[in-house]
Steps between C-alpha positions, in 0.01 A plus 500: 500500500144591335498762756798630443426576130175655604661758732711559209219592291291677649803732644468828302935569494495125287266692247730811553805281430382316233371874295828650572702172381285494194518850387874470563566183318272645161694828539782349459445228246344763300811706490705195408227427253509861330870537503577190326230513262515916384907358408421187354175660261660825464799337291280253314239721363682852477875371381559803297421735814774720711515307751481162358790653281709597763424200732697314243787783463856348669533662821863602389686473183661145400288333788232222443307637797192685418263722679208206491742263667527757810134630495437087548753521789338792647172346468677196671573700807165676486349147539750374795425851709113475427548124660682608839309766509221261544710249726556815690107588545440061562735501743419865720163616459302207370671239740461679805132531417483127397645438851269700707139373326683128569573622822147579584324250333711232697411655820124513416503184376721338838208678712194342317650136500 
């Protein structure tokens, strides 16, 4: 199995794979990051601006419903796309690459037992 793991390693698309799943995961929890926080700090510390106004502003007369309520839904949805976009990448690109270093490192491995 130690030999295994080593073919793993020292096959350059693992390093590839790893970088690429990486950058994408940190891209992505930065935007989730960002998008919650700029929402969340903008309405603490700057409650008297525009926006912070109008996030609080019914979105029609006589209803309960305000603008923050569906900017948090939107950022809702925002969050669910961002995650199947990733299942999306996890299961195309970075699992046919997975299966092809496996692949070979099995086959190297099977010919040096």
């Amino acid at each position: 199995m130690q030999d295994i793991y080593r073919q793993i390693f020292k096959d350059p698309r693992f390093h590839e794979l790893q970088r690429k799943r990486s950058r994408l995961s940190w891209t992505l929890a930065a935007i989730v990051i960002a998008n919650a926080a700029w929402y969340v700090l903008a309405t603490a510390f700057y409650p008297e601006a525009a926006f912070a106004r109008f996030w609080g502003q019914p979105i029609s007369e006589g209803t309960a419903t305000t603008w923050g309520i569906i900017i948090g839904l939107a950022q809702t949805v925002l969050f669910i796309l961002l995650v199947l976009y990733y299942i999306h990448r996890a299961n195309g690109e970075f699992e046919v690459l997975k299966e092809a270093v496996v692949a070979d490192a099995l086959r190297v491995a099977g010919k040096q037992s």
